[in-house]
C-alpha positions in Angstrom: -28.0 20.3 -11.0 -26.2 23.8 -11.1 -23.8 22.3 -8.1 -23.3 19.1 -10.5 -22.4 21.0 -13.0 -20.1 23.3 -11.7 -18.2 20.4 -10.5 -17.3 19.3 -13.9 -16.5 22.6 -15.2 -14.1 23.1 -12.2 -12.4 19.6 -13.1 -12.2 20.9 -16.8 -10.2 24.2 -15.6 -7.8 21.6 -13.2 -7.2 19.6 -16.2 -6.4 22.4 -18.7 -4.2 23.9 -16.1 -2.3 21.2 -15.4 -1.5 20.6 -18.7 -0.5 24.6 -19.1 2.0 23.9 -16.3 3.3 20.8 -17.6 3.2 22.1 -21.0 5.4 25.3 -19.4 8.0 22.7 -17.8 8.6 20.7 -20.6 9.4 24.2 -22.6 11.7 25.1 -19.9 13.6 21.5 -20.6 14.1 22.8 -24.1 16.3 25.5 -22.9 18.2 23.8 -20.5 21.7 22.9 -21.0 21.5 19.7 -18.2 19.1 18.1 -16.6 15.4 17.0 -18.1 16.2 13.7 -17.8 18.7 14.0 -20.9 22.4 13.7 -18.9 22.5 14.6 -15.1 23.0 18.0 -13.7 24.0 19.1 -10.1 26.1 17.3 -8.0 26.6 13.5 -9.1 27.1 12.6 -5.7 23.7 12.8 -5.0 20.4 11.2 -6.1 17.0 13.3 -5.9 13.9 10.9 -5.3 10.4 12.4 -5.3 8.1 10.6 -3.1 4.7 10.3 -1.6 5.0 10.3 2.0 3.0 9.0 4.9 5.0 8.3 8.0 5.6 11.2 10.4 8.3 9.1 12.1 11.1 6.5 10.9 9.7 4.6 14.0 8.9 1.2 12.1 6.4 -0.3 14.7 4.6 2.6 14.4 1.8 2.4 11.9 3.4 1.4 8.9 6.2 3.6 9.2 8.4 0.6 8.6 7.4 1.2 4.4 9.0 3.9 4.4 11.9 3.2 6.2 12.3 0.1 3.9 11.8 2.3 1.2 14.6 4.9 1.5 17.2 1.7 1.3 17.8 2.0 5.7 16.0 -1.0 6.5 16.2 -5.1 5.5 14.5 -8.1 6.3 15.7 -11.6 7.0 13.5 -12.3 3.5 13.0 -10.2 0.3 10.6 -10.7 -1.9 11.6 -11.5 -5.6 9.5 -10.4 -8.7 7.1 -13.5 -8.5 6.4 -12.5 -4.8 8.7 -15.8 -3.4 10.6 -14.8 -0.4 14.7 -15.3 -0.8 17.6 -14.7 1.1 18.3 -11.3 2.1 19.7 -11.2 5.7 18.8 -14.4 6.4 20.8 -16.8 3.8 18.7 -19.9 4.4 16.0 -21.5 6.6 14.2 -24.7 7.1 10.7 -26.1 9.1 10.2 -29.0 11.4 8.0 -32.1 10.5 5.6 -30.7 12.5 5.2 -26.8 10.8 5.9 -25.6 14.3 9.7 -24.5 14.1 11.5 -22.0 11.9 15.0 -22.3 12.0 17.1 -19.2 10.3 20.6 -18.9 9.7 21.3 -15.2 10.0 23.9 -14.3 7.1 27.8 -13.9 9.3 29.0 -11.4 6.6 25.3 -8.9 7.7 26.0 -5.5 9.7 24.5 -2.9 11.3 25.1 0.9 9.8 27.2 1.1 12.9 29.2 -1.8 12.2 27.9 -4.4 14.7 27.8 -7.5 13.8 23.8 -8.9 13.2 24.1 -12.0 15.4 20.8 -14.6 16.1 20.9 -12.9 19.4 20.4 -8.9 18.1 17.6 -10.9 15.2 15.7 -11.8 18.5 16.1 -8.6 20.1 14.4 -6.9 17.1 11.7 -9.3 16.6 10.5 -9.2 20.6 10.8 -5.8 19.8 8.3 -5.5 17.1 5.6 -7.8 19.4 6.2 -5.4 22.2 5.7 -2.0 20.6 3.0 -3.2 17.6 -0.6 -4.8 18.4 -0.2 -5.9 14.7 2.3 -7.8 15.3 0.5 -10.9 16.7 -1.9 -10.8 13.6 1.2 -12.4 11.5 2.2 -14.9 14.0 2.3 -16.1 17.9 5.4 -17.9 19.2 6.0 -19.7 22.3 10.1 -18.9 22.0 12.7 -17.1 20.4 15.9 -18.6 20.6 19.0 -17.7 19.4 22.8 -19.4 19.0 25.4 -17.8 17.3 23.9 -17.1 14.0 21.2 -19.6 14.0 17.2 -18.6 15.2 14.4 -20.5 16.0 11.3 -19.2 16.2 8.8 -22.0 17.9 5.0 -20.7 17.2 2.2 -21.6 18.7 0.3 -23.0 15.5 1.5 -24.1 12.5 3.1 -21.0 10.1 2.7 -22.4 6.4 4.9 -18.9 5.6 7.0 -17.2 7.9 9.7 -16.1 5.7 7.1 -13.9 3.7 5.5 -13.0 7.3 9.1 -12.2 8.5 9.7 -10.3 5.1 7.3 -7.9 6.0 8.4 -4.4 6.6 7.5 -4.6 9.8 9.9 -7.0 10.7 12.5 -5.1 9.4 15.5 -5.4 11.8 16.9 -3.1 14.0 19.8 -2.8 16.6 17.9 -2.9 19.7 20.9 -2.2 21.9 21.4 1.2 19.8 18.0 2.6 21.4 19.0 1.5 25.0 21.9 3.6 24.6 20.0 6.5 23.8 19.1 7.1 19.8 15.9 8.1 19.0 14.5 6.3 16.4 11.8 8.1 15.8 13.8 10.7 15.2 16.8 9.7 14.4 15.7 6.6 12.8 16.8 3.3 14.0 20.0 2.0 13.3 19.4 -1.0 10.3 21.3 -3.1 7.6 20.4 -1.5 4.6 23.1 0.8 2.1 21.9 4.0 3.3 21.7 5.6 6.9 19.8 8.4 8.1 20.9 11.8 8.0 17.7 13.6 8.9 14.4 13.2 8.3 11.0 15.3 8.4 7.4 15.1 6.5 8.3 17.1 3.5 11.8 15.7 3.3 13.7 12.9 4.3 18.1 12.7 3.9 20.6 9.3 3.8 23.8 8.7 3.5 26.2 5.9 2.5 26.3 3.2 5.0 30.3 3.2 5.5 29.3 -0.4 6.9 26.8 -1.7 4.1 27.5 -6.1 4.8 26.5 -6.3 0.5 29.5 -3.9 -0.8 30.0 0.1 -2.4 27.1 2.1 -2.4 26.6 4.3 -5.6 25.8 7.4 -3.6 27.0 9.3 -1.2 23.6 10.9 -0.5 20.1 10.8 -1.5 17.3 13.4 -1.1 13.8 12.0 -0.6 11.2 15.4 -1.1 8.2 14.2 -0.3 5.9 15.5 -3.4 2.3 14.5 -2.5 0.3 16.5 -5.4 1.3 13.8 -8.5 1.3 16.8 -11.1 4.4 18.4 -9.2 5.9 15.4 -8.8 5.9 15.2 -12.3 6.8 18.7 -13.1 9.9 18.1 -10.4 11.1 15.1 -12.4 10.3 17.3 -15.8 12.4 19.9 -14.5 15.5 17.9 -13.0 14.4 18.6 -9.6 14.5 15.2 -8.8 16.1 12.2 -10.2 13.2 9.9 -10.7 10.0 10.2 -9.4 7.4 7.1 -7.6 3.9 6.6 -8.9 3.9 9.5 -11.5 0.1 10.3 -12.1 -2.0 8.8 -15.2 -2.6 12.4 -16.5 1.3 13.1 -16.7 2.3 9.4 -17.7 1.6 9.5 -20.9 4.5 12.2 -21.2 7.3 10.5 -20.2 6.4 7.6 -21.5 6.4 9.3 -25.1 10.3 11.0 -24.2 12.9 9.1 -24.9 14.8 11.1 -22.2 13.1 9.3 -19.6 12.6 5.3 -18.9 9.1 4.1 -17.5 8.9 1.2 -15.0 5.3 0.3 -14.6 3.7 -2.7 -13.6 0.2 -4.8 -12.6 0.5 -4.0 -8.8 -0.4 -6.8 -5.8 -2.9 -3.3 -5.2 -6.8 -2.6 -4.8 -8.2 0.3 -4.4 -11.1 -0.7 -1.8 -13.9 1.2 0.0 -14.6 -0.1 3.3 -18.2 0.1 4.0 -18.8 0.2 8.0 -21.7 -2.2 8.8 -22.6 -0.5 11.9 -24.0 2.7 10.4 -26.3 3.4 7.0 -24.6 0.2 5.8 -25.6 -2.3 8.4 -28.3 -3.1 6.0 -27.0 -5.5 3.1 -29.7 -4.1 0.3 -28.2 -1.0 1.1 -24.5 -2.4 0.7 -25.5 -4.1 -2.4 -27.3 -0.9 -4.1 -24.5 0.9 -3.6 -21.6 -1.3 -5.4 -23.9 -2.3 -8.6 -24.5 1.7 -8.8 -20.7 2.0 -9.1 -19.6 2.4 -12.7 -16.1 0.8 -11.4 -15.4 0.2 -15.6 -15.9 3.3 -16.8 -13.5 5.2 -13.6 -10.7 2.9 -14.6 -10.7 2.9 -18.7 -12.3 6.6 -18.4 -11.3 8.3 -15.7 -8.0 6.8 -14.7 -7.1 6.6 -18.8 -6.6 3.0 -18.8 -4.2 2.7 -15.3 -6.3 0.6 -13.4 -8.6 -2.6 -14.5 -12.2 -2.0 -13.2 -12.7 -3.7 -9.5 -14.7 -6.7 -9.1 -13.6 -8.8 -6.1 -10.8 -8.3 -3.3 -7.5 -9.9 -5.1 -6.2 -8.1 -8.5 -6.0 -10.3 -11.6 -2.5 -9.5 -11.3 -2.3 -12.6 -8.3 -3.6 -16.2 -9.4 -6.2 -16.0 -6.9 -9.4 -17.2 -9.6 -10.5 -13.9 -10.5 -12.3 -15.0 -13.4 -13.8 -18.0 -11.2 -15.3 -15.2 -9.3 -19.2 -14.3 -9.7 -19.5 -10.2 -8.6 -23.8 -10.2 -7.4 -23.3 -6.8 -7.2 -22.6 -5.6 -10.6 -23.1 -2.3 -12.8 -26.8 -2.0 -12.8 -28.6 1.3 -11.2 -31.6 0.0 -11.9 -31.0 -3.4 -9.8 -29.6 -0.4 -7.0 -32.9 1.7 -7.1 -34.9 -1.7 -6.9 -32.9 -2.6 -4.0 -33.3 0.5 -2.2 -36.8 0.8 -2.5 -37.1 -2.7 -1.1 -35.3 -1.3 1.6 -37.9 1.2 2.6 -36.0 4.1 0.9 -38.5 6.8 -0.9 -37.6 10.6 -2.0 -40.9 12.1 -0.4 -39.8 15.5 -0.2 -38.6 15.1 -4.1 -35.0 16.5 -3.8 -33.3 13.5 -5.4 -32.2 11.9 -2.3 -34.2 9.0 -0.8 -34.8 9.6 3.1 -36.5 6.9 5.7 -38.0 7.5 8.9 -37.2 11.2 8.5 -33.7 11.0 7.5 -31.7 11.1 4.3 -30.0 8.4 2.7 -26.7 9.7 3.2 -22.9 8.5 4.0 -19.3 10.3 4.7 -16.8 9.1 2.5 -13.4 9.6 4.6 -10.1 9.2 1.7 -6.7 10.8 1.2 -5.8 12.6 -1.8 -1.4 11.8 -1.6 -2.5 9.2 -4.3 -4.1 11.0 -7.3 -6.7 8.1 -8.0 -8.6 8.4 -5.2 -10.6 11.8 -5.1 -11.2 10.5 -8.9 -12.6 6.7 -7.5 -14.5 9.0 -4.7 -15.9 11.5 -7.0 -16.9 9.0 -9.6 -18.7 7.0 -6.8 -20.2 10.4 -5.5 -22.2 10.9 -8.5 -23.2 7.4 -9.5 -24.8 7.0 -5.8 -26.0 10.2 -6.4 -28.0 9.2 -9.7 -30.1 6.5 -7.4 -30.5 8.5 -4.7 -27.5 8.2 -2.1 -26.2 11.2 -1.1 -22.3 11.1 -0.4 -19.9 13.8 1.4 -16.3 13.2 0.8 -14.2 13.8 3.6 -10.6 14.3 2.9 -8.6 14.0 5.9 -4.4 13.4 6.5 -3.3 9.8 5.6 -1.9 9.6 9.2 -5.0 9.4 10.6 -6.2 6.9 8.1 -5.0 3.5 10.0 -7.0 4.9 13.5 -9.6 6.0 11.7 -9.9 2.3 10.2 -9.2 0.8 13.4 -12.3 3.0 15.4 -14.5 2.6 12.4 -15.1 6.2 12.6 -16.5 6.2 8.6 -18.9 5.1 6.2 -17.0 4.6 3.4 -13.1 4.1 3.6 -10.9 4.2 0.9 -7.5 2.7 0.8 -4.8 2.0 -1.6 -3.7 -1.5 -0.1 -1.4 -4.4 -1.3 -3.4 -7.3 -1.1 -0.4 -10.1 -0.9 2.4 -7.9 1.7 3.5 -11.2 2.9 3.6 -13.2 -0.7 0.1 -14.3 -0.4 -3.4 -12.8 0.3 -4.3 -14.9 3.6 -3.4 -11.7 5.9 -5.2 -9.4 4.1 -8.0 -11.2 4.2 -7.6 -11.5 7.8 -6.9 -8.1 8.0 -10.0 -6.1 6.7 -12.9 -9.1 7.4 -11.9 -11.4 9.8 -13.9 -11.1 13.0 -12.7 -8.4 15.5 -13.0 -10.1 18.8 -12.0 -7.6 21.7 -9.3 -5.9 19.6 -8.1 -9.0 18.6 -7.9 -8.1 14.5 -8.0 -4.6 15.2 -7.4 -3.4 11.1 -11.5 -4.9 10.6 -13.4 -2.3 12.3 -16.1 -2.3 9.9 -17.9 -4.4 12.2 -18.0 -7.2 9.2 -18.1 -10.9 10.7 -19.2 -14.0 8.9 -18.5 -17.9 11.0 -18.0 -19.4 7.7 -15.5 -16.5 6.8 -13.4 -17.0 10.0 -13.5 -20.9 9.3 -12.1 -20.6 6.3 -9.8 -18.2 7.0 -8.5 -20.4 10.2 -8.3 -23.2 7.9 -6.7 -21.3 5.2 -3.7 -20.1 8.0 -2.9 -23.5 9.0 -2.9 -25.2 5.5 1.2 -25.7 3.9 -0.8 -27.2 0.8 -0.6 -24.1 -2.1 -3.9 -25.6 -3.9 -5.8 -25.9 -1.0 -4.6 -22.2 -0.5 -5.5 -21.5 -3.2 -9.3 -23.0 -3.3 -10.0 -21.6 0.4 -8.3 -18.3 -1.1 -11.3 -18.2 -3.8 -13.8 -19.3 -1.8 -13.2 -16.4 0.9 -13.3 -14.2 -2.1 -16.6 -15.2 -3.3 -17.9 -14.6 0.8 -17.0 -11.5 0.8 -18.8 -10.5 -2.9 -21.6 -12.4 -1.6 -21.8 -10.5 1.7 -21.4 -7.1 -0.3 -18.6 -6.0 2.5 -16.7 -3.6 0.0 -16.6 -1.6 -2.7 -13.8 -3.2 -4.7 -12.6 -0.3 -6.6 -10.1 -1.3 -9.0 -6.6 -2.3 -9.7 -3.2 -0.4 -10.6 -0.7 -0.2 -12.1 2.0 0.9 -10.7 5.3 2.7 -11.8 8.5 4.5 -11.2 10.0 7.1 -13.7 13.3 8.0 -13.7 15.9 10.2 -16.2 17.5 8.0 -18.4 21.1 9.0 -16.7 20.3 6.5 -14.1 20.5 2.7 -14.5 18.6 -0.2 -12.6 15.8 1.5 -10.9 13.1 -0.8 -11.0 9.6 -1.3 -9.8 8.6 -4.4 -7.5 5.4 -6.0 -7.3 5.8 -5.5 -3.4 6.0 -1.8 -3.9 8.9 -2.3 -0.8 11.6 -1.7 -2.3 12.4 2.0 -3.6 15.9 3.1 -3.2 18.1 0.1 -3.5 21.8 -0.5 -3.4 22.2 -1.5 -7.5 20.7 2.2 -8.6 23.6 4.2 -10.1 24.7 6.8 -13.2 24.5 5.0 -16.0 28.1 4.8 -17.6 
C-alpha cells in the first residue's frame, strides 16, 4: 500500500509542477512585447510548428514514416480526404470503376509537379506505387493487382479482387507519391527525403527537428512561407509552454491538463475535434491471456469511464468497442460483455483457477503470479494515464501489471513479433475512409505473415468471413451491417482492451489564419496556413 501510495503523491507533485511552470510562462507572456500568441514575433518568413514525432526517417515505406512526411506539407496523394472522410481530388482530378469492380482508372491532374519540376505523368504514378509494394509488406494488405498501366496521364490499376475503395486505399499516406527516377539518380530519401508534390520541400531533417522550404515548383500556386521549423516536442507540457512562450507558432495535440488554457485566451484559437482514434490495448493471446476468463476479467476491471471524464478531464469518451462514436459504425447497437464490474472480474478469475495463497494481493496458479507487461509510449500524454489507471484497477482484483515504456519506433515490430502482453496504441480506426482495414489489421488471421500488424495471435473463421465478405462488398449498408457485426465478434471474443476515444486538436496563435484540424489527423502543415492580415 506504501508503494500505492507514493505513486499518487508523486503524480500530485507532477501536477502542481506543471502548473508552476505553466503558470511561470504565461507571466513571462505578460511582459513580452511580441509573441504569446498576441501578434507574431521573429522573422515572418518563417512558421514554428511543435510536433510529436515518430519517424526516424522521411523514408515513407518505412513504418509509417509516410505520416509524417504527409504531415510537414512534402507529400500528396492521388486522393485527400475531406472533413466527412470521402476521398476527392487531390493529384488525381477524377477516376472511375469498371462494371465488374476490377479496374480503377485515374486521371493524373496535367497541371501536378514534382518539387523539382518534373512533370507527374501516369507513368512516374506507376513508378511510385510499384515502389511502395516493393519496399512495404503492408502494402498488399490494402490491395493486390494484376497490372499497373499507364498512358499519358491516365492509370489503371487492374486488381486481383474486387476494391469497393481504392481512392481512400490510394489516399493513404502510404501511397503518397514520389519521384522514383530522383532515387535512381542518387538522393537519399531517407535522408534527404524523397522528392514529392506537396508546397514544401525538405531542407533537413533529424528526430528532434525537421526543416522545409517553399516548393519553387508547388503545381497548386504561392506558398505562404518561405520556411517552416518542425521541433519535435514529445513531453505535451513543453509543447505547450513552447507555444505559451512564442517558441513555436502553433502546437499539435496540446495536452488535456494545459488545454483548458488556451482555450480560456483569447490570444490563441483552439481547433479540436471527435478524432477517427481509439486508444486500444492489444492483449497477446499466446501468453497469460490465451485464456478468455482471463481476457474478460481484465476489461470489466477497467474503470475506462472514470480515466476519460476523470483522468483525461473530459478529452476522451470512455472505450467500449473498436470504432469511436465519432464514425457511424452502431456504437450504441453494440452490447460490451465485458463491462465495469470487479466483482464479475474476481468471479471470473477464480473460475479460472486463480487464488492469492501466499496472501500478497496477487492471485498466482501453479506457482506463478498472475502477472502481465504492459509495453506503451509516453510521446502521447494519455497513455501512461490509460496504463496507470489500468495498473491499479487490475491491481484491485488481483492482476499484477508492469508498465513497460519503450521508444515508439519499436512499437510497430514489437506489434508485429507480439513480443507483449498488453499493447497500447493510439490508432485511427478509418485511415482509408472506412474501418474495413483496421479491422483487418489488428484481428484478422495472421497466416504465415500474411496480416503481419495481428500478432496477437487472435483468429476467429467467422471473423475472417466476415471481414472477406466485408472487403469485397461496394454496397455501404451492407458495410455497414458486416462493420457492426465484426465489432460485436471482437467484444464477444474479449480481444482488446478498448480504451477510449479522443479528441483531438491543434492550437495555434491567433496571428495565423486557416490552420485546421482533420479528422484524418494527415494533414498538418498545409498550403492555405498563413499571417492573418
Amino acid at each position: 500500500m506504501m508503494k500505492y501510495g507514493m505513486h499518487r503523491m508523486i503524480g500530485k507533485k507532477k501536477t502542481l509542477r506543471r502548473w508552476v511552470v505553466g503558470g511561470l510562462a504565461a507571466l513571462a507572456c505578460v511582459g513580452m512585447l511580441v509573441g504569446c500568441g498576441g501578434s507574431r514575433s521573429g522573422n515572418p518568413d518563417v512558421l514554428k510548428v511543435g510536433v510529436t514525432n515518430f519517424a526516424d526517417t522521411l523514408e515513407p515505406t518505412e513504418n509509417y514514416f509516410a505520416w509524417v512526411v504527409m504531415r510537414y506539407g512534402i507529400g500528396e496523394a492521388l486522393a485527400k480526404f475531406d472533413k466527412e472522410m470521402k476521398p476527392v481530388p487531390w493529384l488525381a482530378k477524377e477516376w472511375s470503376v469498371s462494371k465488374d469492380h476490377m479496374t480503377w482508372t485515374f486521371i493524373i491532374d496535367e497541371k501536378a509537379t514534382f518539387s523539382n519540376g518534373k512533370p507527374v505523368t501516369a507513368e512516374a504514378v506507376k513508378a511510385s506505387i510499384e515502389r511502395v509494394f516493393a519496399k512495404s509488406n503492408r502494402a498488399k494488405t490494402f490491395f493486390t493487382y494484376d497490372t499497373i498501366q499507364a498512358d499519358g496521364q491516365t492509370l489503371t490499376i487492374h486488381t486481383t479482387t474486387p476494391v469497393p475503395n481504392m481512392p481512400g486505399l490510394l489516399a493513404d499516406p502510404l501511397f503518397l507519391i514520389v519521384d522514383v527516377q530522383a532515387e535512381k539518380d542518387g538522393r537519399n530519401f531517407a535522408k534527404e527525403g524523397p522528392i514529392a508534390t506537396g508546397p514544401y520541400r525538405v531542407v533537413s531533417f533529424s528526430r528532434d527537428k525537421a526543416v522545409v522550404e517553399a516548393n519553387p515548383n508547388y503545381w497548386q500556386g504561392k506558398v505562404p512561407f518561405k520556411t517552416i521549423e518542425i521541433p519535435s516536442i514529445d513531453d505535451p507540457n513543453t509543447r505547450a509552454m513552447a507555444l505559451q512562450s512564442g517558441e513555436v507558432d502553433m502546437a499539435v495535440n496540446i495536452g488535456p491538463g494545459e488545454l483548458p488554457m488556451f482555450k480560456e485566451n483569447s490570444a490563441y484559437k483552439v481547433h479540436e475535434i471527435d478524432s477517427l482514434r481509439v486508444v486500444v490495448a492489444r492483449l497477446n493471446q499466446r501468453g497469460i491471456f490465451k485464456d478468455p476468463n482471463v481476457r474478460a476479467a481484465l476489461i470489466s476491471a477497467t474503470d475506462r469511464k472514470s480515466y476519460a471524464d476523470v483522468l483525461l478531464k473530459g478529452t476522451f469518451s470512455p472505450g467500449k468497442a473498436p470504432i469511436p462514436p465519432s464514425l457511424d459504425f452502431g456504437f450504441n447497437e453494440l452490447t460490451d460483455p465485458n463491462s465495469y464490474n470487479p466483482e464479475r472480474a474476481k468471479q471470473l478469475l477464480a473460475e479460472a483457477g486463480w487464488k492469492d495463497t501466499d496472501g500478497d494481493g496477487i492471485l498466482d496458479k501453479d506457482g506463478k503470479p498472475l502477472h502481465a507487461d504492459f509495453v506503451i509510449y509516453n510521446s502521447r500524454a494519455e497513455l501512461p494515464i490509460f496504463a496507470e489507471g489500468v495498473q491499479a484497477d487490475a491491481r484491485k482484483v488481483g492482476m499484477d501489471i508492469s508498465i513497460k515504456t519503450v521508444d515508439y519506433n519499436l512499437l510497430d515490430k514489437i506489434g508485429i513479433d507480439g513480443d507483449y502482453d498488453l499493447l497500447i496504441s493510439n490508432i485511427v480506426t478509418a485511415n482509408t475512409g472506412d474501418p474495413q482495414m483496421f479491422l483487418k489489421w489488428y484481428w484478422g488471421t495472421n497466416i504465415n505473415g500474411s496480416n503481419p500488424q495481428n500478432g496477437s495471435g487472435y483468429s476467429n473463421p467467422t471473423y475472417d468471413a466476415k471481414l472477406a465478405e466485408m472487403a469485397a462488398s461496394f454496397d455501404p449498408t451492407k458495410r455497414r451491417r458486416l462493420a457492426i457485426e465484426l465489432q460485436q465478434i471482437l467484444l464477444d471474443d474479449s480481444a482488446a482492451l478498448f480504451l477510449g476515444y479522443p479528441k483531438t486538436n491543434i492550437v495555434n496563435a491567433g496571428y495565423l489564419d486557416n490552420v485546421e484540424m482533420f479528422p484524418s489527423d494527415y494533414y498538418w502543415i498545409t498550403s492555405d496556413i498563413a499571417y492573418r492580415k
